[in-house]
FILUMVO-52355 format. One line per 4 residues: for each residue x negated, y negated, z of N, C-alpha, C, CB. Coordinates in steps of 0.2 Angstrom, whole numbers, plus 5000, padded with zeros to 4 digits. Glycine has a CB too. Layout:
REM residues N
X,Y,Z,X,Y,Z,X,Y,Z,X,Y,Z; ...
REM end
This chain:
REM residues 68
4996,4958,5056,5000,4958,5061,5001,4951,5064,4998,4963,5067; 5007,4948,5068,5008,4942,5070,5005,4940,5075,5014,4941,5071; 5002,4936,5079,5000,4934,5083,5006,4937,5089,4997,4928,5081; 5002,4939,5096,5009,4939,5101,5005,4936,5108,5013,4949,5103
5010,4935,5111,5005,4931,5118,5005,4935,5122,5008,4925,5122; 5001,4934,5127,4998,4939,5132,5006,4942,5136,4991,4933,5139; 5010,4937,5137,5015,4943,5140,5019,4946,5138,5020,4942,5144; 5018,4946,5131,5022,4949,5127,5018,4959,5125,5021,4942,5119
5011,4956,5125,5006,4963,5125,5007,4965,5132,4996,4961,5124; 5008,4963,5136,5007,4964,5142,5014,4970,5144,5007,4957,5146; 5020,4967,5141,5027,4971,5142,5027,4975,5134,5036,4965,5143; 5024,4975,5129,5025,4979,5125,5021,4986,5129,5023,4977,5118
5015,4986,5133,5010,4989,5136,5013,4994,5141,5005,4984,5140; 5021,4990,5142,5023,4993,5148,5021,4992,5155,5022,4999,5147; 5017,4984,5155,5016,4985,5163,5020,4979,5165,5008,4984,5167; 5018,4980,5173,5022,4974,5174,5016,4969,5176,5029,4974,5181
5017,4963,5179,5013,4957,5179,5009,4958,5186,5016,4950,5179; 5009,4961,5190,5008,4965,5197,5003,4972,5195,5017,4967,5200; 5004,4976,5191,5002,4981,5188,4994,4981,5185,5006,4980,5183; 4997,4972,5178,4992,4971,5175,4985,4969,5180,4993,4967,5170
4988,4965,5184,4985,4960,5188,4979,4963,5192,4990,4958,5193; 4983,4970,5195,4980,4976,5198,4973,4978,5195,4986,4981,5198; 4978,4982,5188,4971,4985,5184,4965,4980,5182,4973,4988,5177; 4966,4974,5183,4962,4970,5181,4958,4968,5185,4964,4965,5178
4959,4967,5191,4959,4967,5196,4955,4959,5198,4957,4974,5199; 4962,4954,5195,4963,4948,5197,4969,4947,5200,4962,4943,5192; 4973,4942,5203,4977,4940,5207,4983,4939,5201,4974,4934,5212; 4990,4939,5203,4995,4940,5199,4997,4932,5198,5000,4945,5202
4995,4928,5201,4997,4919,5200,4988,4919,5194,4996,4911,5211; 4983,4920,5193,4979,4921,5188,4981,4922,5183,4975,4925,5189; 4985,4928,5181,4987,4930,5177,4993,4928,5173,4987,4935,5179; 4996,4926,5178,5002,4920,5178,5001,4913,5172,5002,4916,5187
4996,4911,5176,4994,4904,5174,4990,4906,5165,4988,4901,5181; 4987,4913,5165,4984,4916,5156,4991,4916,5153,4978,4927,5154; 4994,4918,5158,5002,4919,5151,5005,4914,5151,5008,4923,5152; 5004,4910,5154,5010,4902,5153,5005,4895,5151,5015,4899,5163
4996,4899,5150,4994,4895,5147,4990,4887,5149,4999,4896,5144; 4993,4889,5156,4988,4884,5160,4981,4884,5161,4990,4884,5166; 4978,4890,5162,4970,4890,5160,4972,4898,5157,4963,4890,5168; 4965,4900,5154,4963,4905,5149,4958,4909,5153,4960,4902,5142
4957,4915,5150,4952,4921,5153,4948,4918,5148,4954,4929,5154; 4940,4922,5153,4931,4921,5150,4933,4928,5144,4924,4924,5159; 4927,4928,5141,4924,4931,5136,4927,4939,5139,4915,4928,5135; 4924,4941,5144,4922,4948,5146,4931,4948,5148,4916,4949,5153
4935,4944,5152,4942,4945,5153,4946,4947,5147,4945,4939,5156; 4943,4942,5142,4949,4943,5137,4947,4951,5132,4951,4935,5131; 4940,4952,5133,4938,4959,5131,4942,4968,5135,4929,4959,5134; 4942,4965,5142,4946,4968,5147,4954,4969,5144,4946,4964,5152
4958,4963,5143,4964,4964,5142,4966,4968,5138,4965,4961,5141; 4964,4966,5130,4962,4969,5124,4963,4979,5126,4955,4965,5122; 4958,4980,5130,4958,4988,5132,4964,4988,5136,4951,4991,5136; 4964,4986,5141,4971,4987,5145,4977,4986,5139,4972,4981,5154
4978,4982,5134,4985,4981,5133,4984,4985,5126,4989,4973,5133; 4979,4987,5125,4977,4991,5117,4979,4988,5111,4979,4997,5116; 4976,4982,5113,4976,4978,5108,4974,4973,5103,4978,4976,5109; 4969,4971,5098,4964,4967,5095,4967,4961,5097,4962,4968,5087
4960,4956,5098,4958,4951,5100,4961,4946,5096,4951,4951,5100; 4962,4948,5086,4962,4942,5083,4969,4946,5085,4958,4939,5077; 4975,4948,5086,4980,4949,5089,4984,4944,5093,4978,4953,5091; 4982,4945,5097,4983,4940,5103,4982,4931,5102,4979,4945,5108
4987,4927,5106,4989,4923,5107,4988,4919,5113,4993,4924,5106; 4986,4915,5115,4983,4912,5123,4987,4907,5125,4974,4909,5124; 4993,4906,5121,4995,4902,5123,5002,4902,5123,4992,4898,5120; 5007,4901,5127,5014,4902,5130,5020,4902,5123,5015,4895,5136
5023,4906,5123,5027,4908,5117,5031,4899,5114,5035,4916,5119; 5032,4896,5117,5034,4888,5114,5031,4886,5114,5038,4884,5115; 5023,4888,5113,5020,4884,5109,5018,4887,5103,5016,4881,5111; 5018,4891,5102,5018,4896,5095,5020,4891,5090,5023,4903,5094
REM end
């Protein structure tokens, strides 16, 4: 499977960025800044996400879709 970036897992998942932000329960400019790639989530965050967006690790992408 293709690599997808975090907002991409995030709207396949069906949440919104307010949502995720919630269940994760970090702030929604936090989460902002993992999808556009300006900083990155820790070890245990990105274990977190993975469950909330049900999705493997080598999956996912950390870094904003133009720069794929």
């Amino acid at each position: 499977m293709p690599k997808i970036t975090l907002k991409a897992a995030r709207t396949n998942a069906g949440l919104t960025q307010k949502e995720a932000a919630n269940a994760l329960k970090i702030s929604n400019k936090t989460l902002w800044k993992w999808e556009n790639g300006l900083t990155f989530p820790n070890a245990a965050m990105i274990d977190r996400l993975c469950d909330l967006y049900k999705i493997p690790y080598d999956n996912l992408s950390f870094l904003p879709n133009n720069s794929l």
